[in-house]
C-alpha positions, 0 to 999 in steps of 0.5 A: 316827127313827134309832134306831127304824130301830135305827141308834143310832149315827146317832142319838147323833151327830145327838143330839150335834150338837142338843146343839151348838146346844141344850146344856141341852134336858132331851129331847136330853140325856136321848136322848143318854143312852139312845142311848149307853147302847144303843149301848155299855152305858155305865153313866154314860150309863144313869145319866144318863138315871135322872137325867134320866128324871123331869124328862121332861114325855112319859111315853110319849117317857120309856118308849120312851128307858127301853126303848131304854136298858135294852136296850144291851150288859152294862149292870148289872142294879140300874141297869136295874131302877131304870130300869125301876122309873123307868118303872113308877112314871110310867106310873101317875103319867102 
């Protein structure tokens, strides 16, 4: 709910305290990712999440992380286009 009222820092350390009790929940883990890429261009976060984005069972929670993702500070052209290229690839397999 954070981060679609655009409060991504709110929403990394809610995501990070679910993580505290649910350390390998492929969802968290993957929102984590996008909302730190969002809040602070990190190319790693990015990263993590074009390693996590697959394995999501939602492909309408996957595009909506993917956009809030690609939409963080700076973060390099070729890894968004491969998250973007993730994306397109599961709306047409979803």
């Amino acid at each position: 709910m954070r981060a679609e009222q655009g409060d991504f820092a709110a929403a990394v350390r809610l995501t990070d305290q679910a993580l505290k009790l649910e350390p390998a929940e492929l969802t968290l883990r993957a929102a984590g990712a996008a909302y730190r890429a969002r809040l602070t261009g990190s190319p790693a976060a990015l990263g993590e999440l074009l390693e996590l984005a697959p394995s999501l069972p939602n492909g309408s929670y996957r595009g909506l992380l993917i956009d809030h993702a690609c939409a963080g500070p700076a973060l390099p052209a070729e890894l968004v286009a491969a998250a973007r290229r993730i994306q397109n690839s599961r709306v047409q397999n979803s």
